[in-house]
C-alpha positions as CSV (number, residue, x, y, z in Angstrom):
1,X,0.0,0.0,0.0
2,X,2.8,2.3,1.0
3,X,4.6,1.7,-2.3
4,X,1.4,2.8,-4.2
5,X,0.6,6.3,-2.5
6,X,4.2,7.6,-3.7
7,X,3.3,7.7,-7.8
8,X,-0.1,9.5,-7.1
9,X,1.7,12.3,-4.7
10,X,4.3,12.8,-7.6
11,X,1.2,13.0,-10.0
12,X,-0.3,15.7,-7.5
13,X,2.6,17.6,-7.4
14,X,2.9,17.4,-11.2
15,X,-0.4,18.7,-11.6
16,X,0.1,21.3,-9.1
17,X,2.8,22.7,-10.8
18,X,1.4,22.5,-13.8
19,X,-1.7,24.3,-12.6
20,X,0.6,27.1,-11.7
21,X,2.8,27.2,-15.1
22,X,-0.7,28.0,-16.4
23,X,-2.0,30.0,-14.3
24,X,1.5,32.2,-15.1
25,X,1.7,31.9,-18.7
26,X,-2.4,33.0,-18.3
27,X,-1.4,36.4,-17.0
28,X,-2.0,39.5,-19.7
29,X,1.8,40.7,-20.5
30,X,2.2,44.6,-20.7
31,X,2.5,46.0,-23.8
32,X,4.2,49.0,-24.7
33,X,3.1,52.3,-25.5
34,X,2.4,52.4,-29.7
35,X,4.5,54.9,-31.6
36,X,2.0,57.0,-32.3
37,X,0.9,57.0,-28.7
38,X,4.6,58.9,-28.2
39,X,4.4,61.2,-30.9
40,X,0.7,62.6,-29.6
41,X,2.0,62.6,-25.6
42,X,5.2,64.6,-27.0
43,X,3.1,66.7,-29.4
44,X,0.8,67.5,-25.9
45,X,3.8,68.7,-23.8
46,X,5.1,70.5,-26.3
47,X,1.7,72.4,-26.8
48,X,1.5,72.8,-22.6
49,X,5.1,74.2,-22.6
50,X,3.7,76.8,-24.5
51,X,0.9,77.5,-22.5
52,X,2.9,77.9,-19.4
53,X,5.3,80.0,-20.7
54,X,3.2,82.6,-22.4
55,X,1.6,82.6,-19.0
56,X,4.6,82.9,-17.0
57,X,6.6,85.1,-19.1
58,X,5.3,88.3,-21.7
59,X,5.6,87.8,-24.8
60,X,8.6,89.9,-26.7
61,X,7.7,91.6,-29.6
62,X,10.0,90.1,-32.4
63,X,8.3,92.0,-35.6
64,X,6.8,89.0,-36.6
65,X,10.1,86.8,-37.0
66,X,9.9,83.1,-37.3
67,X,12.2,80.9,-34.7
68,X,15.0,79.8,-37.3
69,X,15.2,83.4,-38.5
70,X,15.9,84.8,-35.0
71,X,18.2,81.6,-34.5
72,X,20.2,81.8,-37.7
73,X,20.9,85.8,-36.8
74,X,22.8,84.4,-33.8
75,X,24.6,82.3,-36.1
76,X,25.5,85.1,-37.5
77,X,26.4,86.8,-34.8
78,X,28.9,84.2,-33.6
79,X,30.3,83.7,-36.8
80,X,31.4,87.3,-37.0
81,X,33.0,86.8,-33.4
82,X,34.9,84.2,-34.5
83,X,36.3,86.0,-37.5
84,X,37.6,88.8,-34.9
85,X,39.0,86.5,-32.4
86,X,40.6,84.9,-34.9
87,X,42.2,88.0,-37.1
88,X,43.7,89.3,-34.0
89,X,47.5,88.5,-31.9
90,X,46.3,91.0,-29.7
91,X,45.7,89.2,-26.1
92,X,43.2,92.3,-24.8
93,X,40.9,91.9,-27.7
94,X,41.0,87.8,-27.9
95,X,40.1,87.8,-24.0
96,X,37.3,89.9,-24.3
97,X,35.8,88.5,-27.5
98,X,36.3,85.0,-26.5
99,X,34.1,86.1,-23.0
100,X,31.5,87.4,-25.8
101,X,31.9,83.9,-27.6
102,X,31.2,81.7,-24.6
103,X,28.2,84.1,-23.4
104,X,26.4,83.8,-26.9
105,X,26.6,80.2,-27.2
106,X,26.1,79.6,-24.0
107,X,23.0,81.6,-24.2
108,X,22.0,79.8,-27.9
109,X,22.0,76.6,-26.8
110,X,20.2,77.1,-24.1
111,X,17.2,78.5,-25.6
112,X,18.0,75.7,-28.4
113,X,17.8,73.1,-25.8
114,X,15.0,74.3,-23.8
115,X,12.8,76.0,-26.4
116,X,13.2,74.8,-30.1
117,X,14.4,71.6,-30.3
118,X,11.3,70.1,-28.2
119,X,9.1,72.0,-30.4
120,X,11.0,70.0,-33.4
121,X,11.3,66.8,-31.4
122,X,7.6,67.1,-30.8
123,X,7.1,67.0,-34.7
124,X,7.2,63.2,-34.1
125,X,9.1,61.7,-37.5
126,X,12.1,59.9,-37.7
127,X,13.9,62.9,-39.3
128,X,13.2,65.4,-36.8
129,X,14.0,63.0,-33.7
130,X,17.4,61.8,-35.3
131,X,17.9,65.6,-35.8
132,X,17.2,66.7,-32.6
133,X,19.4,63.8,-31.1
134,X,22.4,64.8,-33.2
135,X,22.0,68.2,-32.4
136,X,22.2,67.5,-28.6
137,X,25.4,65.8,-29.0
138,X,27.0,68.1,-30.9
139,X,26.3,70.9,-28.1
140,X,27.3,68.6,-26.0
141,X,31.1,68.5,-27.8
142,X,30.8,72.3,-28.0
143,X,30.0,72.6,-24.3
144,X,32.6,71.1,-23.0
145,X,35.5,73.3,-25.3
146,X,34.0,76.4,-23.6
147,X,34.5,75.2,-20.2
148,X,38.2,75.1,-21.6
149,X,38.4,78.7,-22.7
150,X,37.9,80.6,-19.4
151,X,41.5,79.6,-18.6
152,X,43.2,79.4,-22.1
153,X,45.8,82.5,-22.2
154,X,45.2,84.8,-25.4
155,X,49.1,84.5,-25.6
156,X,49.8,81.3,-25.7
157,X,50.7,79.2,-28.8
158,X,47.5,76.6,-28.5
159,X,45.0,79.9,-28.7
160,X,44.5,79.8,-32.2
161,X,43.9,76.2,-32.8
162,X,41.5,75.6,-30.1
163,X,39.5,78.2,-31.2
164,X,40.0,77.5,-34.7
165,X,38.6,73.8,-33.7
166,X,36.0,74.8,-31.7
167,X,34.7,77.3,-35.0
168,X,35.0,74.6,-37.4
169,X,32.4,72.5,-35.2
170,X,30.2,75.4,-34.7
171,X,30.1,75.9,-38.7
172,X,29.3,72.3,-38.9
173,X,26.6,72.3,-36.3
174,X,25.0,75.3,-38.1
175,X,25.1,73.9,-41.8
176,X,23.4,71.4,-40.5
177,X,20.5,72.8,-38.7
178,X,20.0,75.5,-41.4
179,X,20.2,73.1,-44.2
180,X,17.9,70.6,-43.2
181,X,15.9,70.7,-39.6
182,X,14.8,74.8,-39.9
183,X,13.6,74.1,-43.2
184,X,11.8,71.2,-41.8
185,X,11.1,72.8,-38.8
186,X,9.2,75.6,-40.4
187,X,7.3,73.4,-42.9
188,X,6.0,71.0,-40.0
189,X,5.6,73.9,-37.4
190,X,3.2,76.6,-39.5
191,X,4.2,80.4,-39.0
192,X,2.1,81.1,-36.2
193,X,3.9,78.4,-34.2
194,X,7.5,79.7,-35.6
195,X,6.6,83.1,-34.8
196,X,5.6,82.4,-30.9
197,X,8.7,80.0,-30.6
198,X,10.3,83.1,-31.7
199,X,8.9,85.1,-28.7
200,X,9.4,82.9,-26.6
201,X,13.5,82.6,-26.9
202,X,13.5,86.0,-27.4
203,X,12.4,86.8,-24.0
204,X,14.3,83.9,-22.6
205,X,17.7,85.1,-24.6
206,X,16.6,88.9,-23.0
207,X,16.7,87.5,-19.1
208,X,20.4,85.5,-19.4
C-alpha cells in the first residue's frame, strides 16, 4: 500500500505545478506604448510648454520673426566673433571677445535646448528625432571646449587652434541645422507656431 501512495503524490505535485505554469503563462503581459501613442503625448507637452510659458513670461515683440530666422541671426552673430578672435595677436581683444563667444553660445544653446528643439522633437518623424538627437550631442562637444576657454591664455601658442577647432564645429553644427531641420522645422511647425517660438527665446535670450 505504502509503495502505491508515492506515484499519485508525484502526480499531485505534477499537476500542481502545472496548474501554476498555467495560471503564469495566463497572466496578460504589458505592452508597450504604440508609436504614435509617443508622438501625440510629446506633441501635448510641447503644446502645454507653451501654455505655461506665455503665462509665465510676456511675450517679446520680435516684428513678426519666425524661430530659425531669429536663431540663424545668432549664427550670425557668432560667426562674425569668430572672425575677430581669430584676425587678432592682440591678447586684450582675444580675451574679451572670447568672454563674448562663450556668453552667446552659452545663451544659444540654451534657448535651443530648452525652447526649439522640443518644439521640433515634438514633430514626431524619424527625421526630426534623429535631428534633434544629433544636435544635442554636438552641443554637448561644444559645451565642453568652452569650459576650456575661461583659462586658455590669449598669448599662448595653443590659442588659435583651439578656437579655430571649436569654430569649425560650430560651422558644422550650423550647416546642418540650417540646411535641413529649420527648413523642416518651419514646414512642420506653420508660421504662427514659428513666430511664438520666436517670442518665446527671445524673452528667454533677453533675461540670461
Amino acid at each position: 500500500m505504502a509503495a502505491t501512495a508515492k506515484p499519485k503524490q508525484k502526480t499531485t505535485t505534477r499537476a500542481r505545478k502545472g496548474a501554476v505554469t498555467m495560471k503564469r503563462s495566463s497572466r496578460p503581459r504589458s505592452k508597450t506604448a504604440a508609436p504614435s501613442s509617443l508622438g501625440k503625448a510629446a506633441k501635448v507637452l510641447a503644446g502645454a510648454a507653451d501654455a505655461v510659458w506665455s503665462t509665465l513670461v510676456p511675450p517679446l515683440d520680435v516684428g513678426g520673426e519666425t524661430a530659425t530666422g531669429l536663431l540663424e541671426k545668432q549664427h550670425r552673430e557668432v560667426e562674425k566673433l569668430f572672425g575677430e578672435v581669430l584676425g587678432t595677436e592682440d591678447a586684450r581683444t582675444r580675451r574679451s571677445t572670447t568672454t563674448e563667444i562663450i556668453d552667446k553660445l552659452t545663451m544659444h544653446t540654451k534657448i535651443e535646448e530648452t525652447i526649439f528643439y522640443p518644439a521640433v522633437r515634438g514633430i514626431d518623424t524619424e527625421e526630426a528625432k534623429d535631428l534633434v538627437l544629433e544636435a544635442y550631442e554636438e552641443h554637448h562637444v561644444v559645451k565642453m571646449i568652452l569650459k576650456e576657454l575661461p583659462k586658455l591664455d590669449p598669448k599662448a601658442d595653443n590659442f588659435e587652434a583651439k578656437m579655430t577647432v571649436l569654430k569649425e564645429m560650430v560651422e558644422h553644427h550650423v550647416d546642418e541645422e540650417e540646411k535641413e531641420m529649420f527648413p523642416m522645422a518651419e514646414r512642420k511647425l506653420g508660421a504662427d507656431r514659428s513666430r511664438a517660438l520666436a517670442e518665446r527665446m527671445a524673452s528667454r535670450a533677453a533675461r540670461e
